[in-house]
N, C-alpha and C positions, 0 to 999 in steps of 0.2 A: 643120192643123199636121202638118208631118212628121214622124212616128216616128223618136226614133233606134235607129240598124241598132248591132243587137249585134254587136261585136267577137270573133272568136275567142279563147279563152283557149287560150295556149300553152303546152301541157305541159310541166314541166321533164324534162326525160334525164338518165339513170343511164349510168352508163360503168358497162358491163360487169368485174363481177370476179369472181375464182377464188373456192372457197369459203376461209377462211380468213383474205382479204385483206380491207383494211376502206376503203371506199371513199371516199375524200378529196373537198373541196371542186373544184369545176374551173371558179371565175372567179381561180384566179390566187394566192388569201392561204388558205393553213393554218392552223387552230388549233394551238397547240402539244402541245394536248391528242389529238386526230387525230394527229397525226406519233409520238407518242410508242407510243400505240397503235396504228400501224399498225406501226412496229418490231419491238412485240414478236409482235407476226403473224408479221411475216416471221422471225423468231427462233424461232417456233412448229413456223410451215411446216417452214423447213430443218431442224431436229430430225426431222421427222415424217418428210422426204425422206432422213437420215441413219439410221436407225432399222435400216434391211434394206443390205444389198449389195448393189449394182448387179444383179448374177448374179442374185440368191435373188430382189431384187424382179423379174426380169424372168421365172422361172420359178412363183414366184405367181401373174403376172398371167396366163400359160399357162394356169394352174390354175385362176384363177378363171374364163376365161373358158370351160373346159369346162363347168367345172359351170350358169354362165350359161347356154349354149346349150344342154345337157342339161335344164335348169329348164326352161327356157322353150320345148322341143320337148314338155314333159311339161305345160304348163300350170300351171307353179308357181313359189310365188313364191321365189326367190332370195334377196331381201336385204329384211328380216330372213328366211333361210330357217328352218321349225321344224327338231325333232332328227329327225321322220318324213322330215322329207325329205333330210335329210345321209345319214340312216340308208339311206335308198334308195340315194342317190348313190352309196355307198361299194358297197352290193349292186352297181351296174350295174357299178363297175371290176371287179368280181369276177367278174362273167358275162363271159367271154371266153374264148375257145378258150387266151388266156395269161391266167392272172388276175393282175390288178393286185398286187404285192409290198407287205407293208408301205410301208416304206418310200414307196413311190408314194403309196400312200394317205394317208399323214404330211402329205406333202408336198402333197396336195390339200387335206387337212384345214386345214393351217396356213392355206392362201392364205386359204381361207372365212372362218376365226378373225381374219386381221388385215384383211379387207376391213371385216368388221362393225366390229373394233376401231378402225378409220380411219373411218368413217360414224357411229361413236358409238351403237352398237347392239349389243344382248343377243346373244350365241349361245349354239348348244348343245353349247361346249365341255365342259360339265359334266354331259354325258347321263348316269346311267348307263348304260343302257341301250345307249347307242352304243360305249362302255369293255366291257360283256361283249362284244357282237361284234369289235371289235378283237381280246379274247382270245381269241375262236372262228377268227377270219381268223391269226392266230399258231400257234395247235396245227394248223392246216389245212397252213398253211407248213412242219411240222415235219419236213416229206419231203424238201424242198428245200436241206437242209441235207447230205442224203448227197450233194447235188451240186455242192455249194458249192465256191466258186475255189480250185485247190490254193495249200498253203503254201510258199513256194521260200526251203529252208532252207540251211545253209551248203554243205551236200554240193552239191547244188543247183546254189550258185553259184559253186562253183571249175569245176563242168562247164559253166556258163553262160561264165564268163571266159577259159576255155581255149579252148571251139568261137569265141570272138571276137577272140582275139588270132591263132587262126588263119586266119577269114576274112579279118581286118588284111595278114596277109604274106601272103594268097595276092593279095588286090588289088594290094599293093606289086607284085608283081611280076608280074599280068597286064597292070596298067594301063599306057596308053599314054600319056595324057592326064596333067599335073603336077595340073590342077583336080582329077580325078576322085581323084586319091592325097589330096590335101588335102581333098576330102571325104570317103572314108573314113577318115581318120585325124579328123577332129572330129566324127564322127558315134560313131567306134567311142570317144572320151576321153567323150563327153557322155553315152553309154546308160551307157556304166561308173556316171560318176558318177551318177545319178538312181539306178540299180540298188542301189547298195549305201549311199548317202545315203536311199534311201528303205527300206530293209533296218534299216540301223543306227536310225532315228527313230519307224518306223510310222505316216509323215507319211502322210494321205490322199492321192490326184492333186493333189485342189485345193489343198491347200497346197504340194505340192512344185512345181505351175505358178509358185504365187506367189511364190516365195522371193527374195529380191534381194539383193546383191552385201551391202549394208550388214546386212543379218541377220546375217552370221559373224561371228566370233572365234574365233581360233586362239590357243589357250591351249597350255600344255607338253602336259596332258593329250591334247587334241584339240583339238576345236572345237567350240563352241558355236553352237548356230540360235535364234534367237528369233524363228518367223514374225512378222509382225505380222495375219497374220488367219489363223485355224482356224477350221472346222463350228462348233463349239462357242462362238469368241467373234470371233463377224463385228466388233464395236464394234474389236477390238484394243484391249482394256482389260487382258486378264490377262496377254500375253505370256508365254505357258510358254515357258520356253529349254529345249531337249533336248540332252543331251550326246552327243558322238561320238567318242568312244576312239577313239583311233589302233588300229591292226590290227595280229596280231600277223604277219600276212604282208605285206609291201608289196603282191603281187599283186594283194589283195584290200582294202587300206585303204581305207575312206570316206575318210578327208582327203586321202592321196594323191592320188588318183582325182579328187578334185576339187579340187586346186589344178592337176593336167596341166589338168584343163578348163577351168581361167579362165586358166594360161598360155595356152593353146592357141588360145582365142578371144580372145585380149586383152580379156576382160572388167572395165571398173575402173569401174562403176557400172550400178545399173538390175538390171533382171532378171538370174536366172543363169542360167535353162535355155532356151536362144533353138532356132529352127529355122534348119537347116544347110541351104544353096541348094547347086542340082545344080554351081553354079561356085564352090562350097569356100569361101563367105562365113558368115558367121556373123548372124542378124538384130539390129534392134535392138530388137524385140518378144520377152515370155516367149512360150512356146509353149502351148499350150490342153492343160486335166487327161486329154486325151483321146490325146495323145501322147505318156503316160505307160502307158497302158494298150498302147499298139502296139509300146511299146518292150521292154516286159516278155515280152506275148506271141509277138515277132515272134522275139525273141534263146533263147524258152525252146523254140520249135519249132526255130530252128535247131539248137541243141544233142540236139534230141532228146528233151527230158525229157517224160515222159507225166504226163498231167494236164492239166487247164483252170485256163490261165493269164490272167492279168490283170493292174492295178496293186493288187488287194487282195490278190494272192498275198505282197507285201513285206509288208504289214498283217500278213495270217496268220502268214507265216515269223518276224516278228520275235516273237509271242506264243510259238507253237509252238516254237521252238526255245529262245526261254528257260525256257519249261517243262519243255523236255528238260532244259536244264543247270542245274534245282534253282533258277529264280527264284522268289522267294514272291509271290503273287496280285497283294497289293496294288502291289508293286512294276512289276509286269506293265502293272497298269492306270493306275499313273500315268504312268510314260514314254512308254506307248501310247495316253494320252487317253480310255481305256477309261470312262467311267461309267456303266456296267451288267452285266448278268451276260452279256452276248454273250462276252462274251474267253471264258467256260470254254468254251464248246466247241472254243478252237484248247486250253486248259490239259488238256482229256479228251484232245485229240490227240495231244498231247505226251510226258502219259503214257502213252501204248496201249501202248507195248513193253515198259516198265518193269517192270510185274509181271504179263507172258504169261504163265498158265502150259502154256500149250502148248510155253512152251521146256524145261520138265523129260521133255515126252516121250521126248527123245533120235529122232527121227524124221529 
């Protein structure tokens, strides 16, 4: 009698899915109970995707994946990494002919903290041990502060606005070209504005990249900005509005200054601070936080003014010179987003001449 011949049993298939997502029926009918929970997944997910800034998630992932490749060129393990080995990590940014800045390191630190935080794993954000070196890598740093980006303060900037309005009429009147005049007349309205819009606010680059037409209000006083995203609150939850007093010079007014520059580019929606094309066009894209920093250094070397310039020289300038003219601290740090004791060292600066007393030498 013939044996009956065994039939293959055919495995059922998984449809591949992401972690988080919950993998549904696939002949066709849904429990309601699956669809409800896989909703709230997806409700889950996009929180978790909304969580970081585009930006900040894309320079975490930078960060993680140094330390990744750093791990794993050293034979260690990465994720869960222990606090020995953050601890190292942080050593190697520091071994370099430039050693890694705070700041850098923050920002290495963070990626590590929310990769684990997104994989649902311990870190050792709460090292001691890792917290005294940080304060060791801080007094290490405390030399770098005599070189820190000058403050460009009002004196500063009527010299800044003068050497501009003059390079303006010499163009007028070299140019041959009508495009070339109508580029520098909307290059020479836009640095204005950014200049003393970021003078008056002590916006960082990246929020004066960000800023959009609908952020203003022009009040009797001034105008009002209400970024919708700062360093401080990527979600735009808190919305700090900064005020901007009108100027007691036209020359030099932030509102001024920037109403010429959205007459000037017909700007009535979307970003305000676009890039100027060599044919006198105006973009419909903001311009990146890094053409804030060329604008500042580029107008403070024409002018001449000594010092190392940047976009954190408006940062400093707005601290330092209100310290000069008698603002009290906390005021300082609120308009300027300040929450730490960084600001005194533009508030030591400010005072330095106040009570010289090498001015009683009579020298």
């Amino acid at each position: 009698m013939a044996q009956p011949i065994d039939q293959p049993v055919e495995e059922p298939t998984e449809t591949p899915h992401r972690p988080g997502e919950v993998a549904l029926p696939t002949d066709g009918t849904v429990d309601p109970a699956y669809a409800y929970v896989a909703r709230l997944a997806a409700i889950d997910a996009q929180a978790a995707e909304d969580s970081l800034a585009p930006s900040t998630r894309a320079a975490y992932e930078r960060a993680w994946n140094a330390f990744e490749v750093w791990a794993a060129h050293h034979r260690l393990l990465a994720l869960p990494a222990t606090a020995s080995t953050v601890r190292a990590f942080v050593a190697h940014l520091r071994d370099r002919d430039q050693p890694a800045s705070l700041p850098t390191i923050n920002q290495h630190l963070s990626a590590i903290w929310a990769t684990h935080a997104e994989a649902g794993l311990p870190s050792a954000r709460q090292d001691g041990q890792l917290r005294l070196r940080l304060q060791g890598y801080a007094r290490q740093d405390q030399e770098r502060l005599v070189h820190q980006m000058s403050a460009l303060l009002v004196r500063d900037v009527q010299a800044l606005i003068d050497t501009m309005a003059d390079d303006l009429a010499r163009e007028r009147h070299t140019a041959t070209d009508e495009r070339a005049v109508r580029k520098a007349e909307l290059v020479h309205r836009r640095d204005k504005a950014v200049i003393l819009l970021g003078l008056a606010t002590a916006m960082r680059r990246s929020e004066l990249a960000r800023i959009e037409l609908a952020d203003l209000h022009e009040e009797a006083e001034g105008l009002v900005v209400t970024p919708r995203w700062t360093k401080r609150d990527q979600a735009g939850t808190e919305r700090h509005p900064r005020a901007v007093p009108r100027g007691a010079s036209r020359t030099t007014c932030p509102v001024t200054a920037l109403n010429a520059w959205i007459d000037a580019a017909a700007i009535t929606d979307g970003p305000l601070f676009r890039p100027v094309t060599r044919w006198g066009t105006v973009g419909a894209k903001g311009f990146t936080p890094q053409v804030v920093r060329t604008i500042v250094a580029q107008r403070a070397q024409a002018a001449g003014l000594p010092g190392t310039w940047g976009a954190h020289s408006l940062r400093a300038g707005f601290a330092t010179q209100s310290a000069r003219n008698g603002v009290a601290r906390h005021v300082i740090m609120a308009d300027g987003d300040w929450r730490s004791a960084a600001v005194d060292r533009y508030l030591r600066r400010g005072a330095l001449w106040d009570g010289a007393a090498a001015k009683s030498l009579g020298l």
